[in-house]
Gaussian input, Z-matrix of N, CA and C with variables (Angstrom, degrees):
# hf/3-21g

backbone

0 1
 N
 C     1     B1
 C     2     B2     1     A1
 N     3     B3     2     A2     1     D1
 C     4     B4     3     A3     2     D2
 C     5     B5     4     A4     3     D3
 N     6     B6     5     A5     4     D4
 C     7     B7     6     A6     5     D5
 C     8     B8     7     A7     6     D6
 N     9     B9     8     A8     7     D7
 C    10    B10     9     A9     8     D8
 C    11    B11    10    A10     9     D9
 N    12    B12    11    A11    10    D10
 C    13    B13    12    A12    11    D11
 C    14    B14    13    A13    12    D12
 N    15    B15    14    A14    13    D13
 C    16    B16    15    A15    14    D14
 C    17    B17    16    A16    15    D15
 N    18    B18    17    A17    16    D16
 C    19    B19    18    A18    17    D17
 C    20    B20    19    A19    18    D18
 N    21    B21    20    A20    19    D19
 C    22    B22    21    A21    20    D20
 C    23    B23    22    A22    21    D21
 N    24    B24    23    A23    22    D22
 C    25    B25    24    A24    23    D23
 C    26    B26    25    A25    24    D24
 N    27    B27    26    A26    25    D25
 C    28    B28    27    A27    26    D26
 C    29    B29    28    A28    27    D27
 N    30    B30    29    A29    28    D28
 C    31    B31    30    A30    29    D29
 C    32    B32    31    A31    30    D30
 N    33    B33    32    A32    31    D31
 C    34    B34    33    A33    32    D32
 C    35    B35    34    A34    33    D33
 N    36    B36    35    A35    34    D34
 C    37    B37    36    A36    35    D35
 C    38    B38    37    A37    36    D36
 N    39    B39    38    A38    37    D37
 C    40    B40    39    A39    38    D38
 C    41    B41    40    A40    39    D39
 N    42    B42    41    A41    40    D40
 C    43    B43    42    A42    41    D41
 C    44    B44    43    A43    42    D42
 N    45    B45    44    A44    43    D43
 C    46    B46    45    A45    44    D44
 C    47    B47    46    A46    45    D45
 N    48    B48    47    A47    46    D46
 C    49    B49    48    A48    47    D47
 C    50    B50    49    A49    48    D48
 N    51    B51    50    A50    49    D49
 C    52    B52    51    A51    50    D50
 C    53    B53    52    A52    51    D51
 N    54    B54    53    A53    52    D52
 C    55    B55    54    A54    53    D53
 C    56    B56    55    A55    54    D54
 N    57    B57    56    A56    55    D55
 C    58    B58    57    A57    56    D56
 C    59    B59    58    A58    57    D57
 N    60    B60    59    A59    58    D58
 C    61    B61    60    A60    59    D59
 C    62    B62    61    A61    60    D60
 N    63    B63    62    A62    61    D61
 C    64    B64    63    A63    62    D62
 C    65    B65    64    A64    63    D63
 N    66    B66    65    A65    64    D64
 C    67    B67    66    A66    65    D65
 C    68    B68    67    A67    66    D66
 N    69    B69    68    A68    67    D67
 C    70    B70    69    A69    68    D68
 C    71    B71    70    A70    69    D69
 N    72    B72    71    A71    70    D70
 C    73    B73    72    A72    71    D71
 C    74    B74    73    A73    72    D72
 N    75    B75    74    A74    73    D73
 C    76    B76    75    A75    74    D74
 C    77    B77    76    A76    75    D75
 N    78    B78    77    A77    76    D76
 C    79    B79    78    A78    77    D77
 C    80    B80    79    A79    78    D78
 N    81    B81    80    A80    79    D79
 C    82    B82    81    A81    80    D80
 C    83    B83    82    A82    81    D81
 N    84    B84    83    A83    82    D82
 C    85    B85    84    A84    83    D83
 C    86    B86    85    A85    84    D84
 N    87    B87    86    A86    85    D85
 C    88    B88    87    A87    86    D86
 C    89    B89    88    A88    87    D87
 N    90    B90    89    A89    88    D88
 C    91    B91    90    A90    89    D89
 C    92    B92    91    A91    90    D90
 N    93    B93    92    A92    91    D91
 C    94    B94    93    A93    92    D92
 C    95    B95    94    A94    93    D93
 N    96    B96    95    A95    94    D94
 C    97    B97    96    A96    95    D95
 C    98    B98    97    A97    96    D96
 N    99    B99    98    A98    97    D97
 C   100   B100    99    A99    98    D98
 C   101   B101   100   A100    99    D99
 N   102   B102   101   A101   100   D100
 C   103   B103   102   A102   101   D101
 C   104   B104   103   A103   102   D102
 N   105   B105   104   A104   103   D103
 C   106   B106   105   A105   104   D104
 C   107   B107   106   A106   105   D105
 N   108   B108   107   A107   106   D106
 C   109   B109   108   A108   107   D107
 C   110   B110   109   A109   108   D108
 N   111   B111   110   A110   109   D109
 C   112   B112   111   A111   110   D110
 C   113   B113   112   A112   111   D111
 N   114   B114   113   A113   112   D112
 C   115   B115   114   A114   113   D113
 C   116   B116   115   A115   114   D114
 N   117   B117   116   A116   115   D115
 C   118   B118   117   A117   116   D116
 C   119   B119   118   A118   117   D117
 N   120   B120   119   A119   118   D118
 C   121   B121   120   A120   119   D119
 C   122   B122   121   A121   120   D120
 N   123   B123   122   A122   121   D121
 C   124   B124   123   A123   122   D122
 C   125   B125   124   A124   123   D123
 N   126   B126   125   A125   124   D124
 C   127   B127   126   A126   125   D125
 C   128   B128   127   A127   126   D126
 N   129   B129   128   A128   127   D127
 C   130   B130   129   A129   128   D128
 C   131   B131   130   A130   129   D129
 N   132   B132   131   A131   130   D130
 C   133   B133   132   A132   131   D131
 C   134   B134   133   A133   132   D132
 N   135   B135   134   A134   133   D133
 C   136   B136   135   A135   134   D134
 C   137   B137   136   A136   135   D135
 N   138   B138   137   A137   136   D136
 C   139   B139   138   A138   137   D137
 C   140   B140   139   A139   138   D138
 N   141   B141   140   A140   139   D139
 C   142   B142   141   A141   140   D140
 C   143   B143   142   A142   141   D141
 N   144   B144   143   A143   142   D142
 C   145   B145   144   A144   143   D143
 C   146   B146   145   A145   144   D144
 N   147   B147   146   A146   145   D145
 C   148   B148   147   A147   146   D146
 C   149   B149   148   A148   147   D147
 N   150   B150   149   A149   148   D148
 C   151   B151   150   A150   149   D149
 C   152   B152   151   A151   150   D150
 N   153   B153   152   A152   151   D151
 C   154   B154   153   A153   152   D152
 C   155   B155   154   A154   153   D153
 N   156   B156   155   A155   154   D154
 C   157   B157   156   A156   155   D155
 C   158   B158   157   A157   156   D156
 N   159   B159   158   A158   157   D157
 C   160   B160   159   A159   158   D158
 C   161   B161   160   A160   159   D159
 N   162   B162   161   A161   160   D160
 C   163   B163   162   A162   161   D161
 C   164   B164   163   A163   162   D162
 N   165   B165   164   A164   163   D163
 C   166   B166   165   A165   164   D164
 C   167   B167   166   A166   165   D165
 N   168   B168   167   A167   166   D166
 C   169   B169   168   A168   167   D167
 C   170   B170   169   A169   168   D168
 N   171   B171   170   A170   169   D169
 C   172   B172   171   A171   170   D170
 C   173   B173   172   A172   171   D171
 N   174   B174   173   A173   172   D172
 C   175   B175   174   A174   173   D173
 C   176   B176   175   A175   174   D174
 N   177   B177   176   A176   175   D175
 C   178   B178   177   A177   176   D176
 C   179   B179   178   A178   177   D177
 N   180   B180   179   A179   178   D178
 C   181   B181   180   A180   179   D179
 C   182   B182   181   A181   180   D180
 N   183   B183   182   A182   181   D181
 C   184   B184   183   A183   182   D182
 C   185   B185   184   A184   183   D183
 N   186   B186   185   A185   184   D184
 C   187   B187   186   A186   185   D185
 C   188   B188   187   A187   186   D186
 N   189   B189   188   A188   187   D187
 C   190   B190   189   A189   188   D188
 C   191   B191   190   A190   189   D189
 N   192   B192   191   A191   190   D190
 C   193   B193   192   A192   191   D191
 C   194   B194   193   A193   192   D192
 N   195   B195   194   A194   193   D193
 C   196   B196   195   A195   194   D194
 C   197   B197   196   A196   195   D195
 N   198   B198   197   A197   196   D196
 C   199   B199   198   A198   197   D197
 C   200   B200   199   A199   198   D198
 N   201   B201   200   A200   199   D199
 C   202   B202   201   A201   200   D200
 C   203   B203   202   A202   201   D201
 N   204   B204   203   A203   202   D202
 C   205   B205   204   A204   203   D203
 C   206   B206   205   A205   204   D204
 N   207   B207   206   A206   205   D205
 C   208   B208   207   A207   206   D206
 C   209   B209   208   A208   207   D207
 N   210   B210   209   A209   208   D208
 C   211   B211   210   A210   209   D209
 C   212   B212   211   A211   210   D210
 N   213   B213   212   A212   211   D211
 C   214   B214   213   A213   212   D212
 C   215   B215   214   A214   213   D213
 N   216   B216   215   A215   214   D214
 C   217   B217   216   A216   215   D215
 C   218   B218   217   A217   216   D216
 N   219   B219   218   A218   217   D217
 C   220   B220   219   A219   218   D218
 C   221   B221   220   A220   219   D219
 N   222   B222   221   A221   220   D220
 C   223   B223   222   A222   221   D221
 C   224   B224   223   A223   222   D222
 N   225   B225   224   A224   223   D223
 C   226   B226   225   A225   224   D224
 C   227   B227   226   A226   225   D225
 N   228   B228   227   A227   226   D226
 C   229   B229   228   A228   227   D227
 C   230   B230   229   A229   228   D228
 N   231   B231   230   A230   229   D229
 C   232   B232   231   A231   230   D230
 C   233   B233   232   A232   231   D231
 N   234   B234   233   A233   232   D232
 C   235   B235   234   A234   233   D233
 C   236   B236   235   A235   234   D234
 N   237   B237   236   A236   235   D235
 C   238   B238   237   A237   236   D236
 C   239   B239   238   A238   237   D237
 N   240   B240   239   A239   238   D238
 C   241   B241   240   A240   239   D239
 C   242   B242   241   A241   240   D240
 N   243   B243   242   A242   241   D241
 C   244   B244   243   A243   242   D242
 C   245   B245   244   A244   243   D243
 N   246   B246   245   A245   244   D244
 C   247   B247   246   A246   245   D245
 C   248   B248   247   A247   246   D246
 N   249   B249   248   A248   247   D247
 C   250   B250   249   A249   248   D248
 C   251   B251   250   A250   249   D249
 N   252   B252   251   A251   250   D250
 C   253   B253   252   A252   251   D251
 C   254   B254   253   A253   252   D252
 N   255   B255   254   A254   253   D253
 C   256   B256   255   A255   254   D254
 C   257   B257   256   A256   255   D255
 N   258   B258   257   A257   256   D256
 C   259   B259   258   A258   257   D257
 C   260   B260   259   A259   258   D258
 N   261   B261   260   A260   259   D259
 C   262   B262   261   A261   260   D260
 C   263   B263   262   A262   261   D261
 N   264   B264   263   A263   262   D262
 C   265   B265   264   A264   263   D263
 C   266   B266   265   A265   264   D264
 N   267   B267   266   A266   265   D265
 C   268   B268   267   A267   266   D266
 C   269   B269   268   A268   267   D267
 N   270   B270   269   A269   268   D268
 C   271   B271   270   A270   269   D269
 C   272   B272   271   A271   270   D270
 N   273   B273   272   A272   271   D271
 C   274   B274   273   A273   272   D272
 C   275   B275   274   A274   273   D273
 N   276   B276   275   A275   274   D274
 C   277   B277   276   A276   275   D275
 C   278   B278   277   A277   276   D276
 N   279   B279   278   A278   277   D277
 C   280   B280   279   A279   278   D278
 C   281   B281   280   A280   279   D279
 N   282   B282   281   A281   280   D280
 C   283   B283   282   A282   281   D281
 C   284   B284   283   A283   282   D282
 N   285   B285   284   A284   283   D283
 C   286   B286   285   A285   284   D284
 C   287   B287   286   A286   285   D285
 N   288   B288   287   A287   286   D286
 C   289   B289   288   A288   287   D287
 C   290   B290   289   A289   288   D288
 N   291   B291   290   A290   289   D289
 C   292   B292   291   A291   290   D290
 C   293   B293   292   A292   291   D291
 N   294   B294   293   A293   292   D292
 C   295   B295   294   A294   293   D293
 C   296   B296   295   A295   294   D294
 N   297   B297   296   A296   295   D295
 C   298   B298   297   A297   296   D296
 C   299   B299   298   A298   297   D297

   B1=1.4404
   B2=1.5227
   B3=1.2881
   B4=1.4977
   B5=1.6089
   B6=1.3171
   B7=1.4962
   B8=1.5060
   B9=1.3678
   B10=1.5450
   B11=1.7618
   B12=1.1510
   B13=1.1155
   B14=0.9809
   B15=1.3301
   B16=1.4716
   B17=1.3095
   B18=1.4055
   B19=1.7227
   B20=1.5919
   B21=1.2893
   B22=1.3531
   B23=1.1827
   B24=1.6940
   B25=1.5976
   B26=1.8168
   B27=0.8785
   B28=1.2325
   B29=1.9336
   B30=1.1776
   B31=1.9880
   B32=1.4283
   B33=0.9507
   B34=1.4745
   B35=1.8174
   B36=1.2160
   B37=1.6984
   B38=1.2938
   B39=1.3719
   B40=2.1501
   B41=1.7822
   B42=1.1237
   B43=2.0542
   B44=1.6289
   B45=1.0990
   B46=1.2484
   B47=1.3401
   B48=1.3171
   B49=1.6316
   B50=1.5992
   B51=1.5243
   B52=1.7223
   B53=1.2809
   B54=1.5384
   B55=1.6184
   B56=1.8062
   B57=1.8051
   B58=1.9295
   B59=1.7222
   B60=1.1375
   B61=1.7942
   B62=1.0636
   B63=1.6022
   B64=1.3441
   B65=1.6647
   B66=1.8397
   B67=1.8982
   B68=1.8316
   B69=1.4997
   B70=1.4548
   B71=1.3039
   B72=1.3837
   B73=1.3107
   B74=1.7318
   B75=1.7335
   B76=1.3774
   B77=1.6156
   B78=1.3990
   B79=1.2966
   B80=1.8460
   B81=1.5304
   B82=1.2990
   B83=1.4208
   B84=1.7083
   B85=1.5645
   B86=1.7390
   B87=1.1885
   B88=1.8460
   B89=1.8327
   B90=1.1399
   B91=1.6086
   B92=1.7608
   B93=1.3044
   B94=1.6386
   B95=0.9032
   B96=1.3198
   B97=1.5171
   B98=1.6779
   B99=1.7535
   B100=1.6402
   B101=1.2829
   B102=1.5248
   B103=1.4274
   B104=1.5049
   B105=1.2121
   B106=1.7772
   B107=1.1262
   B108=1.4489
   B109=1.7403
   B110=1.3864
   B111=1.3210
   B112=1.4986
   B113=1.9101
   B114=1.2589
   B115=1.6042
   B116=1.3489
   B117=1.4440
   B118=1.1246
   B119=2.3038
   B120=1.4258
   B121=1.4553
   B122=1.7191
   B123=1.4976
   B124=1.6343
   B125=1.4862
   B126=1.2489
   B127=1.6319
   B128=1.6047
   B129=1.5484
   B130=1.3676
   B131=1.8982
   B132=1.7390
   B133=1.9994
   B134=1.9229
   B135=1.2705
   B136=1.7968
   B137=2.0421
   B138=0.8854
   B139=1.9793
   B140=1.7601
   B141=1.3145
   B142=1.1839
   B143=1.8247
   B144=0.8523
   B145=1.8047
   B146=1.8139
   B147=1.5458
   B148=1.4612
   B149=1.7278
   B150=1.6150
   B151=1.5950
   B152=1.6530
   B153=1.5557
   B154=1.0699
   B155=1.7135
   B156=0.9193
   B157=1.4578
   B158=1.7232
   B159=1.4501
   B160=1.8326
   B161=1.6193
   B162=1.3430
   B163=1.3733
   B164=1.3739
   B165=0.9190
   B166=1.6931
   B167=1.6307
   B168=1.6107
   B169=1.6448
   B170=1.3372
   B171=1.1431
   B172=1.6011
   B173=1.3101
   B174=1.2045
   B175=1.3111
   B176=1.8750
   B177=1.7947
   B178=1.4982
   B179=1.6538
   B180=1.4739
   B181=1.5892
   B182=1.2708
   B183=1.4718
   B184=1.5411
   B185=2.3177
   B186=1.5248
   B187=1.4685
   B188=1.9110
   B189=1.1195
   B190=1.4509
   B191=1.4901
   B192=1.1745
   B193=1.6296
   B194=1.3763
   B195=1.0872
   B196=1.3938
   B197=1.2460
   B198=1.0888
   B199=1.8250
   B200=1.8958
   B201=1.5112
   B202=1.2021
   B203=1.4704
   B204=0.9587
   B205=1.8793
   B206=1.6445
   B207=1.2513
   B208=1.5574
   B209=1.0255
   B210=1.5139
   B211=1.2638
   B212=1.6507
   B213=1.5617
   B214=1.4260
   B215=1.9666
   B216=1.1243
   B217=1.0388
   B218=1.7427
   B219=1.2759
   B220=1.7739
   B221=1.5640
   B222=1.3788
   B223=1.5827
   B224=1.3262
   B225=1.3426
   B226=1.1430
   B227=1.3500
   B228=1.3122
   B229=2.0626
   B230=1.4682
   B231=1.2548
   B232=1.7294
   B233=1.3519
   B234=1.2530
   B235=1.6341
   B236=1.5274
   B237=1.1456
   B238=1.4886
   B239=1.2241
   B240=1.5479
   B241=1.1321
   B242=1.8104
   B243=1.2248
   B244=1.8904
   B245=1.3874
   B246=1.1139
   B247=1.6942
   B248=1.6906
   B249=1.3435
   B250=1.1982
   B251=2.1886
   B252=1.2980
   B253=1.4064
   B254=1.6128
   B255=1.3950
   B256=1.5704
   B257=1.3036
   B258=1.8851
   B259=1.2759
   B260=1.6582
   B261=1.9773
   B262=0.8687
   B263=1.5208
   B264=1.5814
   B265=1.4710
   B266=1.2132
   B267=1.1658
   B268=1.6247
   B269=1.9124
   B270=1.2700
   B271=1.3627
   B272=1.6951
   B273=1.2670
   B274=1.1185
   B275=1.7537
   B276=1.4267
   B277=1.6249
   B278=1.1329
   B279=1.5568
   B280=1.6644
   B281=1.6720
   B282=1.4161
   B283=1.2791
   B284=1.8386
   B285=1.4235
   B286=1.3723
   B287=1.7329
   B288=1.4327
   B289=1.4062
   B290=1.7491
   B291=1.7852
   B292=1.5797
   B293=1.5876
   B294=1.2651
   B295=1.4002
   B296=1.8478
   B297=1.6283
   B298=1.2344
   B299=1.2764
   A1=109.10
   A2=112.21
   A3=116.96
   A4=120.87
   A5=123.07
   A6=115.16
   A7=88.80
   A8=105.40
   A9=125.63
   A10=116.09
   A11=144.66
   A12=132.96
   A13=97.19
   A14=130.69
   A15=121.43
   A16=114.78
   A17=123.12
   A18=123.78
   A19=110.39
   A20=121.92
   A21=119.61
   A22=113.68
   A23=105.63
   A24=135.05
   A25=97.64
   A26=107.16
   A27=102.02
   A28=117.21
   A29=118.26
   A30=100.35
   A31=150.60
   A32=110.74
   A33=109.98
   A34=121.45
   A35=93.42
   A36=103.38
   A37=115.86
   A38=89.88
   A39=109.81
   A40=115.72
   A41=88.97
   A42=92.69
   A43=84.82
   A44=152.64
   A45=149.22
   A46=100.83
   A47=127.31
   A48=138.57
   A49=123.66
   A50=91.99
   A51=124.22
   A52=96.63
   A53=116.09
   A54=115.69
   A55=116.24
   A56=73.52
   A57=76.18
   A58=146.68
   A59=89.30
   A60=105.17
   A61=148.11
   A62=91.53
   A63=132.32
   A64=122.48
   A65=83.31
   A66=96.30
   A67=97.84
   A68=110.14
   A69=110.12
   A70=104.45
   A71=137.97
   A72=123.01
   A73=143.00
   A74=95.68
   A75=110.00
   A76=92.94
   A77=98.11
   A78=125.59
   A79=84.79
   A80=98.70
   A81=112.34
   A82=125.95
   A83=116.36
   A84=129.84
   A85=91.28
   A86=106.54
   A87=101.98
   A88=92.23
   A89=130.31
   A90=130.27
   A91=93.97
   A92=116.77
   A93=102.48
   A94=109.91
   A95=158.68
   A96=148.75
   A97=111.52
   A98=107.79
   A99=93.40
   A100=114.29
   A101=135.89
   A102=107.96
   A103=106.22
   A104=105.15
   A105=101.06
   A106=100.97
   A107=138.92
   A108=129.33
   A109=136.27
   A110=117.84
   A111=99.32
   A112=92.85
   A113=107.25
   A114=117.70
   A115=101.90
   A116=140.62
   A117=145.43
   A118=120.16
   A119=82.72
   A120=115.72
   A121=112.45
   A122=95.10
   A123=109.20
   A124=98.36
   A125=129.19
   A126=118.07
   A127=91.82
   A128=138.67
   A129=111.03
   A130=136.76
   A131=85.05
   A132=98.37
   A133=102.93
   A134=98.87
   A135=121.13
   A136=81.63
   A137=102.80
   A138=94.25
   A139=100.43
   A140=124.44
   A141=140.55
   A142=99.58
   A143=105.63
   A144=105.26
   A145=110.70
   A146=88.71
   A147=83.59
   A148=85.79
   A149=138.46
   A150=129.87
   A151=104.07
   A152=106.78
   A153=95.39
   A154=127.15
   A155=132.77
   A156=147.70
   A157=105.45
   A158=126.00
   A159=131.34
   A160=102.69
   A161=126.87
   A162=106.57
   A163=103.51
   A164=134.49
   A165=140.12
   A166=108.05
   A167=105.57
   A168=124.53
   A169=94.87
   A170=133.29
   A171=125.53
   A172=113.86
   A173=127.53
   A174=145.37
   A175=100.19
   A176=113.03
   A177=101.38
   A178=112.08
   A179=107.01
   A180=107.46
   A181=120.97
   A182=106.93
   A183=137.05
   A184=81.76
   A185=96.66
   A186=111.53
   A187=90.68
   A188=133.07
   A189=125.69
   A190=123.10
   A191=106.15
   A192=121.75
   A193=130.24
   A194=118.75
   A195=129.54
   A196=125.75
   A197=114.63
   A198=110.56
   A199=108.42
   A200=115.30
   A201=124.93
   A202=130.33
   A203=140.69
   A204=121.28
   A205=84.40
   A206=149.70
   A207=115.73
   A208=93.66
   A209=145.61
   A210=162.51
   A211=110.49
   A212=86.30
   A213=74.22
   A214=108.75
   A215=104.00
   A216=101.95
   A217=115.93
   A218=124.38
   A219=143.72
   A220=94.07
   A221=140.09
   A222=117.41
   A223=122.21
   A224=126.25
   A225=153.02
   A226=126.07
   A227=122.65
   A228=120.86
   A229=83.28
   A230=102.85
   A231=144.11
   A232=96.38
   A233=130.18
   A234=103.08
   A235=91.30
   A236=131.89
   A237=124.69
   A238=148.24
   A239=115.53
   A240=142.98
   A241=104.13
   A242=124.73
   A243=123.04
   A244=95.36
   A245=114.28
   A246=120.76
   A247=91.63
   A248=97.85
   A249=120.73
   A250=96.01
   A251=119.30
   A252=122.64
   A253=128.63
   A254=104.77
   A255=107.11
   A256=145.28
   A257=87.90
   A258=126.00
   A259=99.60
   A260=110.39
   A261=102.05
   A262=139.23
   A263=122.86
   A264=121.99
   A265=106.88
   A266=134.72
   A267=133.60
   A268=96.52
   A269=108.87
   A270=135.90
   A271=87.82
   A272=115.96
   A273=119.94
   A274=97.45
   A275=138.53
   A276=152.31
   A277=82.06
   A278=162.95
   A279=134.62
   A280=79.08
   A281=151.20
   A282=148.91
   A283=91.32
   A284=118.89
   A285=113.42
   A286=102.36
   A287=100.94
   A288=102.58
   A289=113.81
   A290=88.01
   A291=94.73
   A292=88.62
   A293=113.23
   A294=126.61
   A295=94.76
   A296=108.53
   A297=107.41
   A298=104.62
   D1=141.43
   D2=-176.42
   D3=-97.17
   D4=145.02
   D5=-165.91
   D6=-87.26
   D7=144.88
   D8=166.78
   D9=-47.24
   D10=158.62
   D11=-173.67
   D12=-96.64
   D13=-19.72
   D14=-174.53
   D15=-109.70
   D16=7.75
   D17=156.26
   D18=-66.06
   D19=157.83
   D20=162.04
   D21=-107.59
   D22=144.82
   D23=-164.11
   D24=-56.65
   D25=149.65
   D26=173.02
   D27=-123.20
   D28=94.60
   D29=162.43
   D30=-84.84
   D31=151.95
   D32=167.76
   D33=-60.13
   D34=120.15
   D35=-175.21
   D36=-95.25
   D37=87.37
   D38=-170.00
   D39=-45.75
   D40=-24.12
   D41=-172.01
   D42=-85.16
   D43=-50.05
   D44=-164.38
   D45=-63.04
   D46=-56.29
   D47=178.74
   D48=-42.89
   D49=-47.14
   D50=163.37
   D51=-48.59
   D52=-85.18
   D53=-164.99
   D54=-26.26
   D55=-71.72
   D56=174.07
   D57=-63.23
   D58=-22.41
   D59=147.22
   D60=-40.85
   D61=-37.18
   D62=-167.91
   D63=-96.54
   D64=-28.05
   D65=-175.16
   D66=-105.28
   D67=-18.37
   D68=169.82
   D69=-86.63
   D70=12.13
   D71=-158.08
   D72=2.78
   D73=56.97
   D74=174.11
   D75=-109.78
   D76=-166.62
   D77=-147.67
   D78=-126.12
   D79=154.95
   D80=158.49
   D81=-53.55
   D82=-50.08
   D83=175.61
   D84=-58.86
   D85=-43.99
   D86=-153.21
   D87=-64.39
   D88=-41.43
   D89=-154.59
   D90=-90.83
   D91=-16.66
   D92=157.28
   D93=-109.63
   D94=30.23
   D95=109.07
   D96=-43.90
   D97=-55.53
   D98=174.16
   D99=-71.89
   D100=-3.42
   D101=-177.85
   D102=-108.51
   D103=3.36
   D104=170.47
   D105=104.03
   D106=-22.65
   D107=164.15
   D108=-72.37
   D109=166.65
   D110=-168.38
   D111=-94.75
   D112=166.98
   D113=171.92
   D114=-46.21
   D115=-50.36
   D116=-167.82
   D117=-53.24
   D118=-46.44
   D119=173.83
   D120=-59.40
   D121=-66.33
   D122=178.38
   D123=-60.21
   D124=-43.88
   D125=-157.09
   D126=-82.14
   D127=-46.11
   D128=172.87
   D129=-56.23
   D130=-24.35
   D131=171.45
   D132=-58.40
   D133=-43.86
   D134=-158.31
   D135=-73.19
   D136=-45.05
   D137=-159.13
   D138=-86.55
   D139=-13.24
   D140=160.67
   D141=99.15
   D142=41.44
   D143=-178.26
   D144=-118.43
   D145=36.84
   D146=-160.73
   D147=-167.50
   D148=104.25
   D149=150.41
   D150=-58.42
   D151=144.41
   D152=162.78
   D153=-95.84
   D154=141.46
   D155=178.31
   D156=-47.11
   D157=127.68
   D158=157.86
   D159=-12.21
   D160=-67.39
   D161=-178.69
   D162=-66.12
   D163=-72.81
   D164=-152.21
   D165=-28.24
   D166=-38.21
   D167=-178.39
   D168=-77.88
   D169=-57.82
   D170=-167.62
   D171=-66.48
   D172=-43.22
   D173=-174.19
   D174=-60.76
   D175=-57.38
   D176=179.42
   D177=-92.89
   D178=8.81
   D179=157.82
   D180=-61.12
   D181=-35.51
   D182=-139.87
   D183=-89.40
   D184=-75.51
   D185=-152.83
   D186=-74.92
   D187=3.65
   D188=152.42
   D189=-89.03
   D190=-16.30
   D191=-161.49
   D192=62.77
   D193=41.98
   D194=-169.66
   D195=-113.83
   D196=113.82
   D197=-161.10
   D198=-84.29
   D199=-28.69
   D200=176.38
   D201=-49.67
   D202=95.26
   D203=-162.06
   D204=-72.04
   D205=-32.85
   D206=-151.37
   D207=-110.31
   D208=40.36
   D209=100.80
   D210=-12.19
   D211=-76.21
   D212=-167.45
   D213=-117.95
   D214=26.95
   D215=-179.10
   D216=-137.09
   D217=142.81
   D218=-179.79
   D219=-72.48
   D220=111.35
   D221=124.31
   D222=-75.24
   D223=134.14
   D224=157.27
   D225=-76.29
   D226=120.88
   D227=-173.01
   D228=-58.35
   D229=177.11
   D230=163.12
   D231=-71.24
   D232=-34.03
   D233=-157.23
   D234=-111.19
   D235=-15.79
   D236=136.95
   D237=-25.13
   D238=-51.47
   D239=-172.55
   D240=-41.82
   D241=-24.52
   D242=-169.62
   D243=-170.22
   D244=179.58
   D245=165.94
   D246=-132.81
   D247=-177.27
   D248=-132.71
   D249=-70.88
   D250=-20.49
   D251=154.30
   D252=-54.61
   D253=-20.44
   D254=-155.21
   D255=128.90
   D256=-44.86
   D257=-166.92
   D258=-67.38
   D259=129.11
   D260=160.68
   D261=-66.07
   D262=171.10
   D263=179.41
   D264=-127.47
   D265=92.89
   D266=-166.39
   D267=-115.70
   D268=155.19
   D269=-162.87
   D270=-90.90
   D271=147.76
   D272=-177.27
   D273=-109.14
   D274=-149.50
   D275=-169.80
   D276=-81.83
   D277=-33.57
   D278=-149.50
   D279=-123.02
   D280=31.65
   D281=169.69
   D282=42.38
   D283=61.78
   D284=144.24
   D285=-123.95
   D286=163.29
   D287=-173.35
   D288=-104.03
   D289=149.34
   D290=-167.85
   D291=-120.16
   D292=156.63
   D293=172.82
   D294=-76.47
   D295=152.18
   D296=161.45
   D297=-104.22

């Protein structure tokens, strides 16, 4: 299924992920074992080369315990989403945006 052009992208907010990692004292590998992804998957959501998908958010809403979505997650406008090549623009750890 394709995202609407006019929804906004949504990311994973890696310093938030950190914190809680940190106060659950698991591991990066350990928090994608509970959410069903492989390390590979989680580390592109975590490095921002990757939105995560409605489950992907519920699922590490779910295995962090966090009821807040802007906790742990970036919205991004619509007219954000790429510049005028294609090229995505994703927010890096301080939520400013880097070209990929």
């Amino acid at each position: 299924m394709r995202r609407s052009p006019h929804a906004p992208r949504v990311w994973l907010n890696p310093v938030a992920v950190w914190e809680l990692l940190d106060r659950l004292g698991i591991s990066q590998n350990e928090l994608a074992h509970r959410c069903g992804f492989s390390p590979g998957h989680l580390s592109m959501l975590m490095n921002g080369k990757r939105s995560p998908s409605p489950r992907a958010r519920r699922r590490l809403m779910e295995v962090l315990g966090v009821d807040d979505f802007e906790v742990l997650f970036i919205r991004e406008p619509p007219a954000a989403a790429g510049d005028s090549e294609g090229r995505a623009i994703v927010p890096n750890a301080s939520g400013h945006c880097l070209e990929c």
